[in-house]
C-alpha positions as CSV (number, residue, x, y, z in Angstrom):
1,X,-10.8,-14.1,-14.9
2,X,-7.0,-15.2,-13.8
3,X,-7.8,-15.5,-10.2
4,X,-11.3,-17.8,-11.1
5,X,-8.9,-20.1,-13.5
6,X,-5.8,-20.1,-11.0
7,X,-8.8,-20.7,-8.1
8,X,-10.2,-23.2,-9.7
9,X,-7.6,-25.1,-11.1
10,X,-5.7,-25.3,-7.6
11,X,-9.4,-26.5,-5.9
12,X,-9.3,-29.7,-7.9
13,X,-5.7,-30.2,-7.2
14,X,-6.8,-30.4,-3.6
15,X,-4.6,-27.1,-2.8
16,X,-5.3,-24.7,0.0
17,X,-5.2,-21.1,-1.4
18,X,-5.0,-17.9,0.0
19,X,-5.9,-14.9,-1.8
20,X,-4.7,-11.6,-0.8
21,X,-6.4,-8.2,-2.1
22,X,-5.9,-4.8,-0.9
23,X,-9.1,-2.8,-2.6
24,X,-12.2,-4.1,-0.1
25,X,-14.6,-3.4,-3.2
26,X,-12.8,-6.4,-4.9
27,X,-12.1,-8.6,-2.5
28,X,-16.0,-8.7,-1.6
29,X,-16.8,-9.2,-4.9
30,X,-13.9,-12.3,-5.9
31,X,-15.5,-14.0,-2.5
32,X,-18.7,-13.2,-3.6
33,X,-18.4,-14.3,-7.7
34,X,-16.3,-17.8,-6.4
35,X,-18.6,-18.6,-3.4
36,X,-15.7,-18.4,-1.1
37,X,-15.4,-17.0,2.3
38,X,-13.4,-13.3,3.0
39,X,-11.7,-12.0,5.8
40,X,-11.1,-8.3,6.5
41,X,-11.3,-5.6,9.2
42,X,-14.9,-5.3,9.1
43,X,-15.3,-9.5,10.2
44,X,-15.5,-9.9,13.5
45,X,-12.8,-12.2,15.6
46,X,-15.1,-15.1,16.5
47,X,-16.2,-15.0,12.4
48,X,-12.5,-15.1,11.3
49,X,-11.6,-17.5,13.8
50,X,-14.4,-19.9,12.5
51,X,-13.2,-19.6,9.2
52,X,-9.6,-20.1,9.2
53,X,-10.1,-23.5,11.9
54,X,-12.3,-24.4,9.2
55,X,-9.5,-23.9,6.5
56,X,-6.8,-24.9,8.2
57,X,-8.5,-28.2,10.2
58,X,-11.1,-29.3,7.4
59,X,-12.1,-29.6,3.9
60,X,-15.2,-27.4,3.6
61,X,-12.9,-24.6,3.1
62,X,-9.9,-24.7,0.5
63,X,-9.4,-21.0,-0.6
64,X,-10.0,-17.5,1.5
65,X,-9.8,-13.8,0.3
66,X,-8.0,-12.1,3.0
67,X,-7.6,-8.1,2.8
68,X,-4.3,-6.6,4.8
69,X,-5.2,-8.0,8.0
70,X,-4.1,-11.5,6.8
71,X,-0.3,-9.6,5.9
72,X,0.4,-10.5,9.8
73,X,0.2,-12.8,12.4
74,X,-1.5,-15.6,10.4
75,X,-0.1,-19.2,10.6
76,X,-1.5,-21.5,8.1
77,X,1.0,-24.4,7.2
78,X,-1.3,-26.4,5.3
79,X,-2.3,-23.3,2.8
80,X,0.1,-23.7,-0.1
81,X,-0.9,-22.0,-2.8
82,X,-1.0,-18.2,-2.6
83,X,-2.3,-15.4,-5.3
């Protein structure tokens, strides 16, 4: 219930957010319950590609639920909210 209130109160801001979550079972499941896209091992690397562009470059995407393979080697600027 934090992460939907914090989610959604940073969406109408007009924030970027980036959630991180180490247990797959829930990070499927906050993606799933707040329509939002995830990213984890089992996405492929044209998939995650498509959806960070899309999060950093547009507006269709403003939050992602990344498991520990967004701990390294991601470089989004623009995200500025993180949970």
């Amino acid at each position: 219930m934090a992460c939907h209130y914090l989610v959604k109160l940073h969406e109408a801001r007009g924030d970027k957010i980036m959630i991180f979550c180490d247990h797959i079972f829930a990070l499927k499941e906050y993606a799933r319950k707040l329509g939002i896209p995830y990213i984890s091992g089992e996405v492929g690397d044209r998939e995650r590609t498509n959806i960070i562009s899309h999060f950093r470059d547009g507006t269709e995407i403003n939050t992602i639920v990344f498991s520990r393979v967004g701990d390294t080697s991601i470089d989004i600027p623009n995200a500025n909210v993180i949970i």
